[in-house]
C-alpha positions as CSV (number, residue, x, y, z in Angstrom):
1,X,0.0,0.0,0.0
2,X,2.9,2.6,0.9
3,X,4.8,1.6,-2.5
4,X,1.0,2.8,-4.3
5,X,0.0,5.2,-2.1
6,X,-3.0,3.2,-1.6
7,X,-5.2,3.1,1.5
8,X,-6.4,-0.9,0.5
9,X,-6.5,-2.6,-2.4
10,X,-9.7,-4.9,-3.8
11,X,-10.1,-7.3,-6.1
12,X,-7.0,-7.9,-8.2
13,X,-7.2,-9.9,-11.8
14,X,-4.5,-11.4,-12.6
15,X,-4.1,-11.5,-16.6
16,X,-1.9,-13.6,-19.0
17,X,-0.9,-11.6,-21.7
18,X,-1.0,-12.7,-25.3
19,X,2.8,-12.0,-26.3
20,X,4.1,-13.4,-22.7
21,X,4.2,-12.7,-19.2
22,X,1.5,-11.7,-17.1
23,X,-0.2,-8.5,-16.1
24,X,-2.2,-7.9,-12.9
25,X,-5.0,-5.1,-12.7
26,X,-5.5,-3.4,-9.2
27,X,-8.2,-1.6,-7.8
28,X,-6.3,1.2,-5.3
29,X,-8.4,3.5,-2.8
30,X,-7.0,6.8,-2.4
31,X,-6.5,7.5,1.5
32,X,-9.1,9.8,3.1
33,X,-11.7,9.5,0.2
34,X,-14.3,7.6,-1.9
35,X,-11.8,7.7,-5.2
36,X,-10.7,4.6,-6.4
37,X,-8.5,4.2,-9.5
38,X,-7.3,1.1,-11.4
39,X,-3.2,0.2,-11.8
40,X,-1.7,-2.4,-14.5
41,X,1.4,-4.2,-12.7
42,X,4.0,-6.5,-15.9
43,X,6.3,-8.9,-15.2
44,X,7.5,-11.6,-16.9
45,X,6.9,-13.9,-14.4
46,X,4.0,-14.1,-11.8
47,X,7.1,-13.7,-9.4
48,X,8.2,-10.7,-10.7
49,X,4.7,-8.5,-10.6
50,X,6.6,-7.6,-7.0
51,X,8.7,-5.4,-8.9
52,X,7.0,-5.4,-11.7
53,X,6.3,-2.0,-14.6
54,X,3.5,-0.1,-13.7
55,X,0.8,1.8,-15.3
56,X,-2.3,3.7,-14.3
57,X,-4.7,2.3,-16.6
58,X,-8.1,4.0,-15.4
59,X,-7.2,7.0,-13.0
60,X,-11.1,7.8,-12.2
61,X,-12.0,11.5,-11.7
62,X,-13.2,13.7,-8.9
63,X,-16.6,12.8,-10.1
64,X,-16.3,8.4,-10.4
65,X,-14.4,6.3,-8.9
66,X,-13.5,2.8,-10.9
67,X,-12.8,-0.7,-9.5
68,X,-13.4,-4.5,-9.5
69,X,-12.3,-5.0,-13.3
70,X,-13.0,-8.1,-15.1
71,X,-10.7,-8.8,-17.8
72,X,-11.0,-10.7,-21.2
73,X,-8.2,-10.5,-23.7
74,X,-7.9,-13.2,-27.2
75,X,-7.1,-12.3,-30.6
76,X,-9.9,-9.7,-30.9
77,X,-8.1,-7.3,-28.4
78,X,-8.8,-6.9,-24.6
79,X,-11.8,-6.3,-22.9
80,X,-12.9,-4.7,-19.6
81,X,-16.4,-4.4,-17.8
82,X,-15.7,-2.1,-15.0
83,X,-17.8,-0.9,-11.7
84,X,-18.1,2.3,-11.5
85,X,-19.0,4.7,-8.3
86,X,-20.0,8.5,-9.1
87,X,-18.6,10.9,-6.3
88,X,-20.9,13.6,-6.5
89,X,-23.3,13.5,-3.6
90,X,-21.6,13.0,-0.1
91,X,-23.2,9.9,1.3
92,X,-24.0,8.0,-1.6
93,X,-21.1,6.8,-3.2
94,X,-21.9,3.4,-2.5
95,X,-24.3,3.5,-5.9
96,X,-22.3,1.4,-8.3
97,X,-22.6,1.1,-12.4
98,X,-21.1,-1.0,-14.7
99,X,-19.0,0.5,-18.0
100,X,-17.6,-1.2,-20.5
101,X,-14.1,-0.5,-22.4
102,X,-11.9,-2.3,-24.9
103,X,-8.4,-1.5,-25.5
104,X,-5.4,-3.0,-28.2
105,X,-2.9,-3.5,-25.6
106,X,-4.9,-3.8,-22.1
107,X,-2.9,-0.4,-21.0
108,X,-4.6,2.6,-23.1
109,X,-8.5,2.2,-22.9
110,X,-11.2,3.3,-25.2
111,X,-14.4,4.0,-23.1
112,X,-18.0,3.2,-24.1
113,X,-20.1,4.4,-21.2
114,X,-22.3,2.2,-19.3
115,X,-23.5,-0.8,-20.2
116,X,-25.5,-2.5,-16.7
117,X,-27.3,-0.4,-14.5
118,X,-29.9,-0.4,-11.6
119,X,-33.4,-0.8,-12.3
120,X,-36.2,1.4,-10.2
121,X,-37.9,-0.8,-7.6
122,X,-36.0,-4.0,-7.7
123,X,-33.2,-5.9,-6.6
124,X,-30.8,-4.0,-7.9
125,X,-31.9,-0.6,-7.8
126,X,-28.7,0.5,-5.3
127,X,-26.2,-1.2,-7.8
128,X,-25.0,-3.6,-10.5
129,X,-21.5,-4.9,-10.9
130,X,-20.4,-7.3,-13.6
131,X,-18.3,-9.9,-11.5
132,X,-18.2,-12.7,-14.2
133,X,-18.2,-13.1,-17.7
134,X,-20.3,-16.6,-18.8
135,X,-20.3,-15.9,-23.1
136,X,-19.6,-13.0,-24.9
137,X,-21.5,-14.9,-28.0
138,X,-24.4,-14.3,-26.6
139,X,-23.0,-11.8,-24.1
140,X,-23.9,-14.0,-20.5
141,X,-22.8,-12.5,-17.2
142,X,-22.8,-12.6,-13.5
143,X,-23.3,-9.5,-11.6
144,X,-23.6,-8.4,-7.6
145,X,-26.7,-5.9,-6.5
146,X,-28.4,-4.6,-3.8
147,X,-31.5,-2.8,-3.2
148,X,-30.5,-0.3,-0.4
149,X,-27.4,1.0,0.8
150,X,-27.5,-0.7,3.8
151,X,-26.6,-4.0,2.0
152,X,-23.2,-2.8,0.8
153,X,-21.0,-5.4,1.4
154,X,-23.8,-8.1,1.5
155,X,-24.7,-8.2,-2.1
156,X,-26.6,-11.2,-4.3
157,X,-26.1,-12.3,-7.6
158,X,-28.0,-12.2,-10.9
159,X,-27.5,-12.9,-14.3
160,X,-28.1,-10.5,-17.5
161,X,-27.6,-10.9,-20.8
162,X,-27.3,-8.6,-23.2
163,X,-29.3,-8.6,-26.9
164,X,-27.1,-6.1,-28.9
165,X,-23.2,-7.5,-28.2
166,X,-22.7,-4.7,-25.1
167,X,-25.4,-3.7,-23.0
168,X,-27.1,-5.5,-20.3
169,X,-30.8,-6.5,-19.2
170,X,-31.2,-8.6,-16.1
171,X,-32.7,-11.9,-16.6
172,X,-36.0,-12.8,-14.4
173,X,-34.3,-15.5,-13.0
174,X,-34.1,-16.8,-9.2
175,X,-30.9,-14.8,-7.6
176,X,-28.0,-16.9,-6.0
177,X,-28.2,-15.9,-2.9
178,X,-26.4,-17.5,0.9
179,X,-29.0,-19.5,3.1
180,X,-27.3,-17.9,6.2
181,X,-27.0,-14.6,7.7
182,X,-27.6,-11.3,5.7
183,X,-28.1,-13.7,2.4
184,X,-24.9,-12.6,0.6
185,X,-23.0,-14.2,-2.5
186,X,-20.7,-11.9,-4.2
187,X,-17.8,-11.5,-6.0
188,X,-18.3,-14.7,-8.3
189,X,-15.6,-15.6,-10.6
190,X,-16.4,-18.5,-12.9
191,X,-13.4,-20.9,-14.3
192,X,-13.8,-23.0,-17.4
193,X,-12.8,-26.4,-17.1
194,X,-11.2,-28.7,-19.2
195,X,-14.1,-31.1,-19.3
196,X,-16.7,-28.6,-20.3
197,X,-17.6,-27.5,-17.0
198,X,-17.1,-24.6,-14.9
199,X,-15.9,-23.8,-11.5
200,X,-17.0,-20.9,-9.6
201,X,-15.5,-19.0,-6.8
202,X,-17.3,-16.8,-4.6
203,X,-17.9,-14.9,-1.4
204,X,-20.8,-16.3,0.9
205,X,-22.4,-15.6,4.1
206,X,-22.3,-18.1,7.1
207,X,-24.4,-18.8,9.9
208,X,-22.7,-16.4,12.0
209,X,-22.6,-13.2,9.7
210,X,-18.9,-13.9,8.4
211,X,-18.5,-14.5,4.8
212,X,-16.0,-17.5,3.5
213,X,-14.4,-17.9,0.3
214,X,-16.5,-20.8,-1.8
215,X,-16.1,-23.0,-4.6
216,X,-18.8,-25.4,-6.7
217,X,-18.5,-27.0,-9.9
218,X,-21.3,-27.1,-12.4
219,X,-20.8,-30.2,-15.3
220,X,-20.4,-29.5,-18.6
């Protein structure tokens, strides 16, 4: 945190990159504020990232902060769905947004806007952020909300899928949610599996109000 002037860091993706080596995408807080702003770390080696080249990718403003990146790259170029916090009324920054950016290197970003946001008098009216990608071909994904600000930090998870290639409309489909505590299952990341299936991680409630870090498997 001293080395990035950082108060915390959250939710780190760790990224292999096309020509070699790896890259790892951090979401940094700035001390004694809301902000957030995502940093790029290269290294050759996972081993290296310690010391590795670094690179403000998505510096946020004093209006948004950005953090939690997922991050696709393949021949097609690099892709990033991004949650995004606006700054401009005291006591609400909680509110989250997801945007959506592409990039040819993963390092300089071209920003489309929003692509997933809350809907009036549901679920998800406090907040939507895109914690998974399941498809891009028909874009599939996971996302966290919330319907009031005083379920920051104990979030559910929906799907939406997208009809145009980009932006999002939540499915009417049952939400994953924790049997215990304040309900919450968050952060999901899903893995492809070799056999066809998938493995997802995840945050989850227990029965006394912590939350663990969980993993299922869903066959191919």
């Amino acid at each position: 945190r001293d080395e990035f002037g950082a108060e915390s860091f959250e939710r780190p993706v760790l990224v292999p990159r096309p020509e070699g080596g790896w890259r790892l995408y951090l979401s940094c807080a700035t001390p004694d504020s809301k902000h957030w702003w995502i940093e790029a770390v290269d290294a050759d080696e996972p081993a290296g990232l310690e010391h590795g080249t670094r690179t403000v990718v998505l510096p946020g403003s004093d209006e948004v902060a950005v953090k939690d990146p997922v991050v696709l790259v393949d021949e097609s170029g690099w892709r990033m769905w991004v949650c995004v916090h606006p700054l401009t009324e005291p006591g609400h920054e909680d509110r989250m947004t997801t945007a959506f950016a592409t990039s040819t290197d993963g390092l300089a970003w071209d920003w489309h806007g929003t692509v997933l946001a809350p809907t009036a008098g549901t679920w998800d009216q406090r907040g939507t952020r895109v914690t998974a990608v399941l498809s891009e071909e028909p874009l599939v994904v996971l996302y966290d909300g919330r319907a009031r600000a005083e379920d920051n930090w104990h979030e559910v998870t929906g799907v939406a899928r997208s009809t145009d290639g980009r932006h999002l409309v939540a499915e009417d489909l049952p939400l994953v949610r924790s049997p215990y505590s304040d309900g919450a299952l968050r952060y999901v990341a899903a893995v492809p599996l070799p056999d066809g299936g998938t493995r997802f991680y995840f945050e989850a409630a227990r029965p006394d109000g912590a939350h663990d870090l969980m993993t299922s498997v869903v066959a191919g």
